[in-house]
GUBAZA-186187 format. One record per residue (C-alpha): residue in three letters; z, y negated, x. Coordinates in steps of 0.05 Angstrom, whole numbers. Last residue first. Layout:
R,aa,c3,c2,c1
R,ALA,Z,Y,X
...
***
This chain:
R,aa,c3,c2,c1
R,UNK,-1621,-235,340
R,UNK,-1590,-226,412
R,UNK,-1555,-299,412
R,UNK,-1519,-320,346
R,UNK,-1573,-356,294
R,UNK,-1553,-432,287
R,UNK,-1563,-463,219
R,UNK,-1488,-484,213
R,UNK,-1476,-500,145
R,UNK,-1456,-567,133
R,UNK,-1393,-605,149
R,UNK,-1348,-621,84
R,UNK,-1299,-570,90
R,UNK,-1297,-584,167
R,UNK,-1290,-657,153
R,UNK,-1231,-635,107
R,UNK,-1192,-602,150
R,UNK,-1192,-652,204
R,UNK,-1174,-709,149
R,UNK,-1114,-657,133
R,UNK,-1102,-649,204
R,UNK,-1087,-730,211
R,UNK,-1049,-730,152
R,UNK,-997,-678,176
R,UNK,-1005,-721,247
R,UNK,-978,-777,214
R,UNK,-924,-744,172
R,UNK,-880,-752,232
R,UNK,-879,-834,224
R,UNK,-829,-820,162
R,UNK,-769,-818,198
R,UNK,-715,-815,147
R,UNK,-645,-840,150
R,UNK,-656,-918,139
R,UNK,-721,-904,95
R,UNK,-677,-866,51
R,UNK,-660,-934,20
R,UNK,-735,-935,-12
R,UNK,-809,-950,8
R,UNK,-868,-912,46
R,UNK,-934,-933,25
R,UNK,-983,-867,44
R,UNK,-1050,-856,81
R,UNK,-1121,-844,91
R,UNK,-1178,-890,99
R,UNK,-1242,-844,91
R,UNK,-1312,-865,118
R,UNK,-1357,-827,92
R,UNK,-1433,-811,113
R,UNK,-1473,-822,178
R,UNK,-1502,-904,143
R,UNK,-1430,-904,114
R,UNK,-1402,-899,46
R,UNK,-1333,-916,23
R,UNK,-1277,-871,12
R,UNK,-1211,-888,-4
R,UNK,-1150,-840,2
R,UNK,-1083,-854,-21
R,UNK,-1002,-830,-21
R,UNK,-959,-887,-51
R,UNK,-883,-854,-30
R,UNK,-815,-871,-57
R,UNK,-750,-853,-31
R,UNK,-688,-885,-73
R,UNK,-722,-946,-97
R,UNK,-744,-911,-170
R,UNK,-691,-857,-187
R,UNK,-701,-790,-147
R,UNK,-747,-778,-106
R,UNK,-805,-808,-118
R,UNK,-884,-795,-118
R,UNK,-938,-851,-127
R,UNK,-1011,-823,-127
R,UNK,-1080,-861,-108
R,UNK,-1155,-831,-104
R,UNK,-1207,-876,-87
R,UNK,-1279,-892,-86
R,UNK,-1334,-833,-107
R,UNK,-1286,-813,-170
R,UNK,-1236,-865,-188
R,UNK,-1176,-839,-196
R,UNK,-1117,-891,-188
R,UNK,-1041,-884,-207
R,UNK,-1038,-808,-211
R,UNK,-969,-793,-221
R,UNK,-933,-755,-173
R,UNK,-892,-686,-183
R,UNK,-864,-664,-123
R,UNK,-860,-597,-87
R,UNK,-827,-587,-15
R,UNK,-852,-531,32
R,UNK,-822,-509,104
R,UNK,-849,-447,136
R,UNK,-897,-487,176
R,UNK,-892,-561,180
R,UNK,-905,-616,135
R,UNK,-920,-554,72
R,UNK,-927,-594,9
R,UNK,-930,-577,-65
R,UNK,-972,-622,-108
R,UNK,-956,-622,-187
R,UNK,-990,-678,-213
R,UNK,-974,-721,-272
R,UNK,-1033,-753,-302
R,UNK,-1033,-842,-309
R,UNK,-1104,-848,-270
R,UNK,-1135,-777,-270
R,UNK,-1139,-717,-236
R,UNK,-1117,-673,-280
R,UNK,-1061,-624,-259
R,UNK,-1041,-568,-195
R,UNK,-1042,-594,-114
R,UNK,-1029,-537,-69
R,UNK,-1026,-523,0
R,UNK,-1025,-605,18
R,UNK,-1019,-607,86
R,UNK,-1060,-545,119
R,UNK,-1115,-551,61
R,UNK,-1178,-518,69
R,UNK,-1171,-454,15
R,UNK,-1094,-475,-14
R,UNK,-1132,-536,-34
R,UNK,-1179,-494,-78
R,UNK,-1145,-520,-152
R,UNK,-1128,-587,-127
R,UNK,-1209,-604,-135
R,UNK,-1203,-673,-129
R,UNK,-1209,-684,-60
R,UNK,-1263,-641,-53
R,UNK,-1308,-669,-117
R,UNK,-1289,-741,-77
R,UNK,-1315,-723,-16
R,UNK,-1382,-699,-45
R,UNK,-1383,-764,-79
R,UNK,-1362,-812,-20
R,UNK,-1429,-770,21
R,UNK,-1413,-722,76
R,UNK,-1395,-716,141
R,UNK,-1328,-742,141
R,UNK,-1310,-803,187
R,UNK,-1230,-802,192
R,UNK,-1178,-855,187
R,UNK,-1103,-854,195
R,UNK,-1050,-905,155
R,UNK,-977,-895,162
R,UNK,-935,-942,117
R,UNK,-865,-961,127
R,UNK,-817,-1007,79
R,UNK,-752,-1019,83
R,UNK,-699,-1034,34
R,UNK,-676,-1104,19
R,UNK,-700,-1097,-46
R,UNK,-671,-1026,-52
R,UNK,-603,-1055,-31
R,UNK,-604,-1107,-77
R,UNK,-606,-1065,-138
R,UNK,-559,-1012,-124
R,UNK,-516,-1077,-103
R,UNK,-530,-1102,-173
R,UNK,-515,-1031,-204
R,UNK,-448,-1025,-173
R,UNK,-429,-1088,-194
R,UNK,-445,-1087,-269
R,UNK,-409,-1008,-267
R,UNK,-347,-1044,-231
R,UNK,-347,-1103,-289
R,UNK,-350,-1046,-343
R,UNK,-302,-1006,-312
R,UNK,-258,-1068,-306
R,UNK,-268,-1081,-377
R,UNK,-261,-1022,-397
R,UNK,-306,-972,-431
***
């Protein structure tokens, strides 16, 4: 290599640099009560094999849920349209939280820290659901419209979660 391809090659990979620092950041955070306990949440949330059964966000989620695995979670933010990505797992503790980075790309191009935490309440769980946005895509993308995707997947999974209805239909 030259020198001047060497001293282009330096450059290029400083700006790289630079630019993803000075990248921005968005996160979109929704909450949801879900009526059932943090551990019945969890064994839903965890259980990638039957999202395609509740899951209107998220169709399919395959790998072990656990911190440092490699997911394989394929996407559907509107209908007709699917991406897949393979995140890694960076928290998975069951009862509390579950936390996965994806990318696209290199590191700093389009990132995104997806999480749920659950914490018990005196009617159930409280879930905290949402994803860390990062990456020079930021300037092109508009992340805010996988708000509502989030939103229907906490909708979908209260409904998983609600109990049984007891209620007999009229005329029997």
């Amino acid at each position: 290599m030259t020198r001047t391809a060497a001293l282009l090659l330096a450059a290029a990979s400083l700006a790289f640099v630079a630019a993803c620092a000075l990248a921005p950041q968005k996160e979109i955070v929704t909450e949801a009560h879900l009526p059932a306990s943090p551990d019945a949440a969890w064994a839903v949330l965890s259980d990638g094999a039957r999202y395609g059964e509740w899951n209107p966000f998220i169709v399919s989620m395959e790998g072990e849920v656990r911190e440092g695995a490699r997911l394989r979670n394929t996407m559907q933010p509107e209908p007709g349209q699917t991406m897949t990505f393979t995140p890694k797992v960076l928290a998975a503790e069951p009862g509390k939280e579950l936390r996965w980075i994806g990318r696209l790309g290199v590191p700093g191009l389009f990132d995104g820290e997806h999480y749920f935490l659950l914490s018990e309440t005196e009617f159930g769980t409280k879930l905290v659901h949402g994803e860390k946005f990062s990456g020079l895509l930021l300037w092109f993308v508009d992340v805010q419209k996988f708000e509502s995707n989030l939103a229907d997947m906490n909708a979908a999974l209260a409904r998983r979660l609600a109990p049984p209805s007891d209620e007999v239909p009229a005329g029997q």
